[in-house]
VMD Tcl script that builds the backbone (N, CA, C; Angstrom):
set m [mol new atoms 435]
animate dup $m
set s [atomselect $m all]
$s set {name element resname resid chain x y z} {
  {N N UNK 1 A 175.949 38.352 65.096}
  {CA C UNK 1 A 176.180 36.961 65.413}
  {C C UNK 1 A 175.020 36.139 64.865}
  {N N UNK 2 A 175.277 34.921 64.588}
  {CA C UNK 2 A 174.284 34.391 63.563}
  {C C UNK 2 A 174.375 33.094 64.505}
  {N N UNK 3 A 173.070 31.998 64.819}
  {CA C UNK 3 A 172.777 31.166 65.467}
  {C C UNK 3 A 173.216 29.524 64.573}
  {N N UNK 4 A 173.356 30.176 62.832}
  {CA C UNK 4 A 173.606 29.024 62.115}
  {C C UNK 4 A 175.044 29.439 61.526}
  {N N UNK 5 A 175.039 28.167 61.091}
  {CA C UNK 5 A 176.599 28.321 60.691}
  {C C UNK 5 A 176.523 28.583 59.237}
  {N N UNK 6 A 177.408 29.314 58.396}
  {CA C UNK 6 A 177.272 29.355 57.161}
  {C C UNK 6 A 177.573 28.271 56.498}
  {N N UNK 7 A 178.002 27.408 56.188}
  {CA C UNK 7 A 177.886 26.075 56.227}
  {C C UNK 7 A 176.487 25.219 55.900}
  {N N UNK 8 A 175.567 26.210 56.670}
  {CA C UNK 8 A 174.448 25.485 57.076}
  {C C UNK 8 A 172.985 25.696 56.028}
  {N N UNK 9 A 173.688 26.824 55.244}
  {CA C UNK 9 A 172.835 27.280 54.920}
  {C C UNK 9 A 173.090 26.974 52.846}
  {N N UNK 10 A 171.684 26.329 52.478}
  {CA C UNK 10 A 171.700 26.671 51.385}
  {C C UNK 10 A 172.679 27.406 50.090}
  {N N UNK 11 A 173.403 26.806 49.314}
  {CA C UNK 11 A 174.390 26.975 48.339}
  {C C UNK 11 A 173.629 26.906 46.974}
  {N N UNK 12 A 173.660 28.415 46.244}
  {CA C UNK 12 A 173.429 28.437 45.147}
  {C C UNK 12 A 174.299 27.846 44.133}
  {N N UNK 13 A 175.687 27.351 44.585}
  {CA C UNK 13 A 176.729 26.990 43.320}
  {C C UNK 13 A 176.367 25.466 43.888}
  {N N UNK 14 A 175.977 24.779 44.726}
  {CA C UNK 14 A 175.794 23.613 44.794}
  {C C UNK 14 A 174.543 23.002 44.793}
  {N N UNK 15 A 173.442 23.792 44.263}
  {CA C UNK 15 A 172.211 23.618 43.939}
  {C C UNK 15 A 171.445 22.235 45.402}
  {N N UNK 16 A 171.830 22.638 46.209}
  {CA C UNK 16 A 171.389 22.054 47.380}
  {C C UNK 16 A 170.233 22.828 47.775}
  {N N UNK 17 A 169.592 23.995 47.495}
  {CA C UNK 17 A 168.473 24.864 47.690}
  {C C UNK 17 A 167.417 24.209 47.095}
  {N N UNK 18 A 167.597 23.763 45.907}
  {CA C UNK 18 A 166.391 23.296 44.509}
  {C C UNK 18 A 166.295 21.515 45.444}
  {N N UNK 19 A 167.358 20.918 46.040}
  {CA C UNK 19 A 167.026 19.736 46.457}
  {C C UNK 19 A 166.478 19.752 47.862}
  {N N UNK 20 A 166.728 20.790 48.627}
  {CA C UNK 20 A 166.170 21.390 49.834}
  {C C UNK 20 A 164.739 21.560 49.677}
  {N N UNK 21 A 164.193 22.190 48.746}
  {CA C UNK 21 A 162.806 22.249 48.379}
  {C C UNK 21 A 162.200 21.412 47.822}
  {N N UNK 22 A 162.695 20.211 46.258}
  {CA C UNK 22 A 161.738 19.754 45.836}
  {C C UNK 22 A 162.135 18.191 46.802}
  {N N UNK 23 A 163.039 17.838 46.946}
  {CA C UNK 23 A 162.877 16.230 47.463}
  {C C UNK 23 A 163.184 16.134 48.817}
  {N N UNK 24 A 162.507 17.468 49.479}
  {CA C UNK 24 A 162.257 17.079 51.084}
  {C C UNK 24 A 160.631 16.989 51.332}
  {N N UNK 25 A 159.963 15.626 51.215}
  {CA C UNK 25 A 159.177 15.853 51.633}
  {C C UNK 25 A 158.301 16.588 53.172}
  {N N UNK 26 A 159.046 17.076 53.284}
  {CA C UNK 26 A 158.555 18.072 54.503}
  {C C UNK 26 A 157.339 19.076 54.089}
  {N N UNK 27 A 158.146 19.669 52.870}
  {CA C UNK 27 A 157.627 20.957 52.501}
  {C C UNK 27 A 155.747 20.399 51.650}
  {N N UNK 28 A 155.484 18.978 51.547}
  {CA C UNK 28 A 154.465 18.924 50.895}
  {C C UNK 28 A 153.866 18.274 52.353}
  {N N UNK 29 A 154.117 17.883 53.296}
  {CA C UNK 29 A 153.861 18.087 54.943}
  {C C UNK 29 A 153.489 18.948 55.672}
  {N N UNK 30 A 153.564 20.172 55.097}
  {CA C UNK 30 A 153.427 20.861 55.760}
  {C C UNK 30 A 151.933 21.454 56.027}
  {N N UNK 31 A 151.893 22.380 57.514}
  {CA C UNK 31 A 150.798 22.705 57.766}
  {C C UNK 31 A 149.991 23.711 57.230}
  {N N UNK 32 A 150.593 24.066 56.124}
  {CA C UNK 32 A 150.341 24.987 55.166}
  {C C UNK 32 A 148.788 24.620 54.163}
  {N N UNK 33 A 150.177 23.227 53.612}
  {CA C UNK 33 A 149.139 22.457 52.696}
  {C C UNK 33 A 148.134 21.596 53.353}
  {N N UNK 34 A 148.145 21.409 54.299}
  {CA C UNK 34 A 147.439 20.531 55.041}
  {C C UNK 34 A 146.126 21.117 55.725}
  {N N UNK 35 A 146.029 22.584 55.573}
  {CA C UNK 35 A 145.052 22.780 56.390}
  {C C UNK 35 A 143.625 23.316 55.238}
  {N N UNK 36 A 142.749 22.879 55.991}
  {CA C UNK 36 A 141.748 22.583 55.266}
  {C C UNK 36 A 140.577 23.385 56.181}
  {N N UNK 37 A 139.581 23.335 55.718}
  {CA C UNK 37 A 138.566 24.014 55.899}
  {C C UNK 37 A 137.593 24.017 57.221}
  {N N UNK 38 A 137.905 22.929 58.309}
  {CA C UNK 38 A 137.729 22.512 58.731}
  {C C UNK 38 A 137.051 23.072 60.011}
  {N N UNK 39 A 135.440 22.862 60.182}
  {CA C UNK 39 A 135.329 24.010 61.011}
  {C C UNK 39 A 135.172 23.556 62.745}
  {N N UNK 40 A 135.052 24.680 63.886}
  {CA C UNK 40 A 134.750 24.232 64.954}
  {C C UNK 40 A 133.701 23.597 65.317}
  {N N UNK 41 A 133.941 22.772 66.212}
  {CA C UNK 41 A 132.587 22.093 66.714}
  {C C UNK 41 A 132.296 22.173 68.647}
  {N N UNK 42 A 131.129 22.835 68.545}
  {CA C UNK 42 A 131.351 22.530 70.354}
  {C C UNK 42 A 129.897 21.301 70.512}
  {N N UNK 43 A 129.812 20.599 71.663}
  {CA C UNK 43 A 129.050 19.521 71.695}
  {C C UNK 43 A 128.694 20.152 73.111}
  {N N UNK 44 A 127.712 20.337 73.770}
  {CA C UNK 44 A 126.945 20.489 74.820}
  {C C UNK 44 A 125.760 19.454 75.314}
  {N N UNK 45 A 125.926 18.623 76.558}
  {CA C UNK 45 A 124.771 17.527 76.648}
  {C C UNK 45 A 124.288 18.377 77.623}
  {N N UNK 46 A 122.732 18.312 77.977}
  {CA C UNK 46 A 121.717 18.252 78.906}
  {C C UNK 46 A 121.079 17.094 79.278}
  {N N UNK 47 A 120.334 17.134 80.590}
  {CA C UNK 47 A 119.197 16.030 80.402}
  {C C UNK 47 A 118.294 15.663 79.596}
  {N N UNK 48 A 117.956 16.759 78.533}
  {CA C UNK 48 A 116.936 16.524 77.330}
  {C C UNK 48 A 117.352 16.266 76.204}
  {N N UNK 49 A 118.877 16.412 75.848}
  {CA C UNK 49 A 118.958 16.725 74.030}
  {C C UNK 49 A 121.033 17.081 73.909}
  {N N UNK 50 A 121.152 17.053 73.073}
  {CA C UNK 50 A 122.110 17.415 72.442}
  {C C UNK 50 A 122.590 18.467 71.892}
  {N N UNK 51 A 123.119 19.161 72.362}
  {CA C UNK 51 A 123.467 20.754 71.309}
  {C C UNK 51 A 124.607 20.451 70.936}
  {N N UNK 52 A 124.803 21.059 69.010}
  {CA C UNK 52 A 125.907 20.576 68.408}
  {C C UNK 52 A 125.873 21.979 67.905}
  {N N UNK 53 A 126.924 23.209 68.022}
  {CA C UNK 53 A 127.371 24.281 67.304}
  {C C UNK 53 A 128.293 23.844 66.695}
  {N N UNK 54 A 128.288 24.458 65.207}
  {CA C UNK 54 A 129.203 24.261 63.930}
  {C C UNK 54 A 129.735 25.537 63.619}
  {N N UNK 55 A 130.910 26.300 63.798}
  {CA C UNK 55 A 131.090 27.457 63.380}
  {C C UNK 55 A 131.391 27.449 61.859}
  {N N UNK 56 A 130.512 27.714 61.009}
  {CA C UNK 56 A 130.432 28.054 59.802}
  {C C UNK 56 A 130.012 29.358 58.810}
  {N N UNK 57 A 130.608 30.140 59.023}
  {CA C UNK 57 A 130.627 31.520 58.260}
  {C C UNK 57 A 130.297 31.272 57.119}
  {N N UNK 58 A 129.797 32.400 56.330}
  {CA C UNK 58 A 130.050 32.474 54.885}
  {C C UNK 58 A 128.898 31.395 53.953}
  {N N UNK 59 A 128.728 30.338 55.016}
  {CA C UNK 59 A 127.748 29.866 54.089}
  {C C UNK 59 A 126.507 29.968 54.486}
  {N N UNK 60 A 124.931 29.357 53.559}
  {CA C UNK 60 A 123.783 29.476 53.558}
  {C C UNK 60 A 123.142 28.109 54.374}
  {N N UNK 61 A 121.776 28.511 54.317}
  {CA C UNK 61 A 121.229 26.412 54.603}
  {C C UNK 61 A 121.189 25.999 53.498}
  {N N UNK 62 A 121.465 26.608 52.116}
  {CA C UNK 62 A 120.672 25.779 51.391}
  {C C UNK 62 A 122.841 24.531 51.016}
  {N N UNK 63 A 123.494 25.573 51.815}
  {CA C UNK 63 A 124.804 24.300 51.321}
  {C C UNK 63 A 125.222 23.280 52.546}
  {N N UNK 64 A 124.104 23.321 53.318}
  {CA C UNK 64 A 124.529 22.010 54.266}
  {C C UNK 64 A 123.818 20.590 53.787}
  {N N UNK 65 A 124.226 19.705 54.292}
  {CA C UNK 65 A 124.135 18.283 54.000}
  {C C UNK 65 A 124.217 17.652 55.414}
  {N N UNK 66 A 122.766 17.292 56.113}
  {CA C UNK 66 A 122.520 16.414 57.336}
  {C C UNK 66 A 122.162 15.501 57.458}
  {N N UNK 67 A 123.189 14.302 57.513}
  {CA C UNK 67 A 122.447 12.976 57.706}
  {C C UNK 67 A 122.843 12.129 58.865}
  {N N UNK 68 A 122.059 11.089 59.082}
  {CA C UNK 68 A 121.757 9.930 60.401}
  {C C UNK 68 A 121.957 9.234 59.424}
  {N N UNK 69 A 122.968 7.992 59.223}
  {CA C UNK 69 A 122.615 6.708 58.829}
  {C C UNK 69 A 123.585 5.760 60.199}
  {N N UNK 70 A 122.462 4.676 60.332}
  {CA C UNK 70 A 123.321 3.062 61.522}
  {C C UNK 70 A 123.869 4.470 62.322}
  {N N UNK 71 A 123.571 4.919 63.426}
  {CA C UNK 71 A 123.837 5.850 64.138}
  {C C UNK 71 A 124.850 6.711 64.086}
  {N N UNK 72 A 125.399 7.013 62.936}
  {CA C UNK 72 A 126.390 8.420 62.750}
  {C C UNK 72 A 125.577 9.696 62.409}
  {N N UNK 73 A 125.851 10.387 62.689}
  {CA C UNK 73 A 125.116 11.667 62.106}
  {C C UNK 73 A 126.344 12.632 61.216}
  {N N UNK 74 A 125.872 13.061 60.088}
  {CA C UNK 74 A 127.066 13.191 59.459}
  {C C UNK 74 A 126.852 14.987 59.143}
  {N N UNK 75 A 127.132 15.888 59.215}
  {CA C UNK 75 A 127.316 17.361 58.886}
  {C C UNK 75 A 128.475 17.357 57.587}
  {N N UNK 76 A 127.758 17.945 56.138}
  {CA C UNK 76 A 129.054 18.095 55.646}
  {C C UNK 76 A 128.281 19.488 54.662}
  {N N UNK 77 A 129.063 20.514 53.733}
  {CA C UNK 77 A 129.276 21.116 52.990}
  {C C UNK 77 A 129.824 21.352 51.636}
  {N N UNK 78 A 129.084 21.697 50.602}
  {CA C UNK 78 A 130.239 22.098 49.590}
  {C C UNK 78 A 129.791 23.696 49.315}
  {N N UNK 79 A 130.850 24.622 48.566}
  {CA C UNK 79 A 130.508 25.401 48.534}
  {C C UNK 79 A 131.842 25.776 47.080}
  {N N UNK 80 A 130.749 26.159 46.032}
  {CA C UNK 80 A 131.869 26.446 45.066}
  {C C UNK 80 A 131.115 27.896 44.470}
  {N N UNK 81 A 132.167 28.655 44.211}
  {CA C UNK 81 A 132.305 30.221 44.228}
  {C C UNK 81 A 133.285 30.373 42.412}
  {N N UNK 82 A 132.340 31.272 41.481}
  {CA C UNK 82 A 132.971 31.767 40.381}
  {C C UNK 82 A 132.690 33.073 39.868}
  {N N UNK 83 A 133.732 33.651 39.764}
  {CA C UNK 83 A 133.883 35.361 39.723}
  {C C UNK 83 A 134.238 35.485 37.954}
  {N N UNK 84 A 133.785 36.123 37.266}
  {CA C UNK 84 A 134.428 36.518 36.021}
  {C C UNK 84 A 134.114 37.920 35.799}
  {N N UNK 85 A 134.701 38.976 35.466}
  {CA C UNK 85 A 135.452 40.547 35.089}
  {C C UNK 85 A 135.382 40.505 34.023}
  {N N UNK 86 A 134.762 41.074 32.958}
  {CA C UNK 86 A 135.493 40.932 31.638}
  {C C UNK 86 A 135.607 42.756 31.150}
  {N N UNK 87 A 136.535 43.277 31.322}
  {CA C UNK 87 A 136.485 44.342 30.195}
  {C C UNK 87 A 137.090 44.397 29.823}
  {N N UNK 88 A 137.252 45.741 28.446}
  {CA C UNK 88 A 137.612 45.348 26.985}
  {C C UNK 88 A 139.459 45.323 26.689}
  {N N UNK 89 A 139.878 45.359 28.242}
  {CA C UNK 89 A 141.510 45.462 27.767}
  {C C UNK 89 A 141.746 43.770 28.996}
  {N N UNK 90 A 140.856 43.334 29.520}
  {CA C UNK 90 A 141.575 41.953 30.653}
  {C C UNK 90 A 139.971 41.744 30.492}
  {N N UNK 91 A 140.027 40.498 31.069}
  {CA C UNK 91 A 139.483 39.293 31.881}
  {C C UNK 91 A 140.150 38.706 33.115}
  {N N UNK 92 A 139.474 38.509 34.101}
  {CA C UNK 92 A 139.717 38.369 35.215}
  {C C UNK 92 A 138.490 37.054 35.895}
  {N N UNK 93 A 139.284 36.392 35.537}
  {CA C UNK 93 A 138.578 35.346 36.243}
  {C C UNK 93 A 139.082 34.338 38.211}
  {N N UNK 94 A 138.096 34.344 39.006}
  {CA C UNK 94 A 138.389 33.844 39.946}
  {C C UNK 94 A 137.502 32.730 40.462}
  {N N UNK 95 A 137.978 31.993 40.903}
  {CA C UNK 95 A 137.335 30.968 41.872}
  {C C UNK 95 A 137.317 29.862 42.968}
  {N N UNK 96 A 136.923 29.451 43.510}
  {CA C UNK 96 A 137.233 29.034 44.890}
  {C C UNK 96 A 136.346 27.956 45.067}
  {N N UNK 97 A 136.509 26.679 45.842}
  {CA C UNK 97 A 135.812 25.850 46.509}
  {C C UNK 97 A 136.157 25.522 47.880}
  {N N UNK 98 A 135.280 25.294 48.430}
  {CA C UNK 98 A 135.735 24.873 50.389}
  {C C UNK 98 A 134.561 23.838 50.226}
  {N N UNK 99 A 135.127 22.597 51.195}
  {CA C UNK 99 A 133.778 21.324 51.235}
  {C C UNK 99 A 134.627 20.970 52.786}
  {N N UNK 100 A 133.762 20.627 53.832}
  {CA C UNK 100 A 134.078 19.754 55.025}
  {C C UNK 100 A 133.036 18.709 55.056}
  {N N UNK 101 A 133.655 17.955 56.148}
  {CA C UNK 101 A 132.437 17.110 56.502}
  {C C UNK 101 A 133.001 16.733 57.675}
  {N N UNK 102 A 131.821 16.299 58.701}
  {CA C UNK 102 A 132.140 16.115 60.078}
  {C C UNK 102 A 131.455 15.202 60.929}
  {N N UNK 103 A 131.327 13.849 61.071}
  {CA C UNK 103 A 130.905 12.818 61.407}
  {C C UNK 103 A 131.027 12.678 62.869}
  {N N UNK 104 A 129.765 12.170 63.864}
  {CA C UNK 104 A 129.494 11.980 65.140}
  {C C UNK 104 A 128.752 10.313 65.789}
  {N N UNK 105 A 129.069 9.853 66.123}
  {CA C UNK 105 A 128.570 8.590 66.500}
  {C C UNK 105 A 127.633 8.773 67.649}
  {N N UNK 106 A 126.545 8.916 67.339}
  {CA C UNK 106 A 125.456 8.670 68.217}
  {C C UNK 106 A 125.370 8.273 69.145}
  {N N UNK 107 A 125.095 8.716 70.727}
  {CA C UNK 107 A 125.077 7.300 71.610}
  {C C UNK 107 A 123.157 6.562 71.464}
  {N N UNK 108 A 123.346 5.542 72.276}
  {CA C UNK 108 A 122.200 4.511 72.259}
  {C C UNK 108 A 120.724 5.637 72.485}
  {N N UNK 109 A 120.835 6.455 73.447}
  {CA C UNK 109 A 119.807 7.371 74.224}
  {C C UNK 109 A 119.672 8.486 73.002}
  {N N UNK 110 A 119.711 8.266 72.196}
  {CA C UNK 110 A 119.404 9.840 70.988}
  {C C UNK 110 A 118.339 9.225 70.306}
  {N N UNK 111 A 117.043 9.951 70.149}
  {CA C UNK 111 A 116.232 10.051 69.255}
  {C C UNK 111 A 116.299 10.237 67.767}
  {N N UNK 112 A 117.015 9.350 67.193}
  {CA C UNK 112 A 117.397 9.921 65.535}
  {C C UNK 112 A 116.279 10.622 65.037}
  {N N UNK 113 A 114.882 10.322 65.238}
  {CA C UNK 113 A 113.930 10.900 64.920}
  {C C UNK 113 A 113.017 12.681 64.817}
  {N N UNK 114 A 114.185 12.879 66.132}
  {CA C UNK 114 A 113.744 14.406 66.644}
  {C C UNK 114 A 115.238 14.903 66.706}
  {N N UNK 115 A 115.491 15.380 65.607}
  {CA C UNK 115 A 116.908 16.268 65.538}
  {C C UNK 115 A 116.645 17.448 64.746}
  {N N UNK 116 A 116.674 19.043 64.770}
  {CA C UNK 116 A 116.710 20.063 64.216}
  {C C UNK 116 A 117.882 20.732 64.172}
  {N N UNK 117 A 118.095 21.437 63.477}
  {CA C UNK 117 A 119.064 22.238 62.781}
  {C C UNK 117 A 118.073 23.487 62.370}
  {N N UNK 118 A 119.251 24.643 62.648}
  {CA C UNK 118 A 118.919 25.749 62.491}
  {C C UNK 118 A 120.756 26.618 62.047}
  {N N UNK 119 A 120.493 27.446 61.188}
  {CA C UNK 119 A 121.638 28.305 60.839}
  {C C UNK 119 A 121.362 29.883 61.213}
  {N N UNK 120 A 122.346 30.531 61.968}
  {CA C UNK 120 A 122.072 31.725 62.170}
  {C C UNK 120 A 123.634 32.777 62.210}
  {N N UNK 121 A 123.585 33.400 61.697}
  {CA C UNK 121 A 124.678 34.419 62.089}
  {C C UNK 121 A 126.255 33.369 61.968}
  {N N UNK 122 A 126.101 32.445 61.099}
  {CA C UNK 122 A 127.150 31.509 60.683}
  {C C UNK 122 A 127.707 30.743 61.958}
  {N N UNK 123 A 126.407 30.228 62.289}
  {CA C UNK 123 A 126.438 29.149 63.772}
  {C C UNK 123 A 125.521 28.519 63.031}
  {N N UNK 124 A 125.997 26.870 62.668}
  {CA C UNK 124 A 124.473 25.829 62.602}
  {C C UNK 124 A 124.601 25.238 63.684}
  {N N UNK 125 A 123.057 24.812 63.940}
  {CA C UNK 125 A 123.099 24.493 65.413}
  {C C UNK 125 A 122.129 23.722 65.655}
  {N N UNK 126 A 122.082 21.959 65.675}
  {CA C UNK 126 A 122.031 21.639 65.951}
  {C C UNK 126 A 121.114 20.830 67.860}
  {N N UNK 127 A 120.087 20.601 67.778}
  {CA C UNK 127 A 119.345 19.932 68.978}
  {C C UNK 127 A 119.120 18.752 68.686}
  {N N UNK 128 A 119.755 17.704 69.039}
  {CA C UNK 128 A 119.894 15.962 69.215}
  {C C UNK 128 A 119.231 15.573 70.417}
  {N N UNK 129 A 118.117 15.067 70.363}
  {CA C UNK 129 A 116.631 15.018 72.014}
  {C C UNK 129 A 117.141 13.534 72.067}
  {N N UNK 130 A 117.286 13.276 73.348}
  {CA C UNK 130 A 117.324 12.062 74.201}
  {C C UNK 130 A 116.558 11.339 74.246}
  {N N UNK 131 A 116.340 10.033 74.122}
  {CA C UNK 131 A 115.120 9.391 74.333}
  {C C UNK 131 A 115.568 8.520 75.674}
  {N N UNK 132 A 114.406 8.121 76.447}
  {CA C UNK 132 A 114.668 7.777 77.531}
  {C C UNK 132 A 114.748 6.040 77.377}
  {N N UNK 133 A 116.090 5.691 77.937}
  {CA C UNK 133 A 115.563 4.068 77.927}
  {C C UNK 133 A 115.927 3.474 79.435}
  {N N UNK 134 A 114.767 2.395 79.134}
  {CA C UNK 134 A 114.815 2.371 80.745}
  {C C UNK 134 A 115.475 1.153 80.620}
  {N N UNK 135 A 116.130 0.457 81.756}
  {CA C UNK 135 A 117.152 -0.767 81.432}
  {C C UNK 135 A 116.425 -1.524 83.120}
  {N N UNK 136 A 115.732 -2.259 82.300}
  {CA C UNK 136 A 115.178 -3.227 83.303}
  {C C UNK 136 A 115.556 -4.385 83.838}
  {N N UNK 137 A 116.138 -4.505 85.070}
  {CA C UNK 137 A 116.899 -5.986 85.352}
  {C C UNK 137 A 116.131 -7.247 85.905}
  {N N UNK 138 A 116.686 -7.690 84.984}
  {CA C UNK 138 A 116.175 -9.095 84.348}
  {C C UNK 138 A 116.310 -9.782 86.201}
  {N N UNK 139 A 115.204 -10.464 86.819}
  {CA C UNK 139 A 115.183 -11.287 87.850}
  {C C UNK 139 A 116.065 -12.506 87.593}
  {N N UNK 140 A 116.841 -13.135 88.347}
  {CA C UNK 140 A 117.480 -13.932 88.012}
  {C C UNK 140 A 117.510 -15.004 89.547}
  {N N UNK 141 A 117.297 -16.094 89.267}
  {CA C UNK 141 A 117.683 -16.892 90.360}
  {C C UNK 141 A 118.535 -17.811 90.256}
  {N N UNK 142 A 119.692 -17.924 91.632}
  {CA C UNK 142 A 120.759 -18.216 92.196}
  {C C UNK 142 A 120.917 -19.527 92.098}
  {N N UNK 143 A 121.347 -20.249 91.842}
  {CA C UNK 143 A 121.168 -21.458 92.601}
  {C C UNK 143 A 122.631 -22.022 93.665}
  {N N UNK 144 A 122.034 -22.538 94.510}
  {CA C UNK 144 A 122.595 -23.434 95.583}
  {C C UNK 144 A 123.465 -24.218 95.399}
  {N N UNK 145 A 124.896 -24.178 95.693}
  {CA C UNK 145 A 125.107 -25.578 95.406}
  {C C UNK 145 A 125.837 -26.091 96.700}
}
mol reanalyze $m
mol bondsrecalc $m
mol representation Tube
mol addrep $m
């Protein structure tokens, strides 16, 4: 027993398969093509600082890219990879690129000044230190009326 109807399904004599695939945009929708490199992030606050883990495998420090600019802090990567084989009956060439990037908006209390990064065991990781601000209220007098 079949859940679709034959009917339902794709016709090679009516070339509805070739229009099923190329002019449904679904198939260039999809989560296939769409997924990208994109790695985890966990965010941990304390009273002192910020912990930001990046799960990033596979790469080094020397392919991260850390910046603070107008209070974003920005984490991004490139990483491009080329393989070539050559012996005397093929060549075999391969290669690969992966790049993310991952942007955080600062709150007011972060020290842009005192932020470290460290990479270990394909965890960068991140300490964002708090600075203390004190919010002093302004005396104000009432008046009567």
């Amino acid at each position: 027993m079949s859940l679709i109807k034959r009917s339902e399904w794709p016709s090679l004599m009516t070339g509805t398969w070739l229009s099923d695939f190329f002019d449904n945009d679904r198939f260039f929708d999809s989560d296939l093509l769409k997924k990208q490199s994109m790695p985890s992030v966990n965010v941990k606050e304390s009273d002192k600082d910020f912990e930001i883990d990046v799960a990033a495998p596979g790469l080094t420090k020397k392919d991260f890219k850390i910046s603070v600019d107008n209070g974003v802090l920005t984490i991004s990567s490139e990483k491009e990879e080329e393989k070539e084989e050559k012996e005397k009956d093929y060549t075999r060439r391969e290669f690969s690129y992966n790049a993310f990037s991952r942007s955080f908006s600062l709150p007011e209390n972060v020290n842009e000044e005192d932020i470290r990064a460290m990479y270990q065991d394909g965890i960068l990781k991140l300490n964002v230190a708090k600075k203390n601000i004190t919010v002093s209220k302004v005396k104000k007098a009432i008046e009567v009326r």
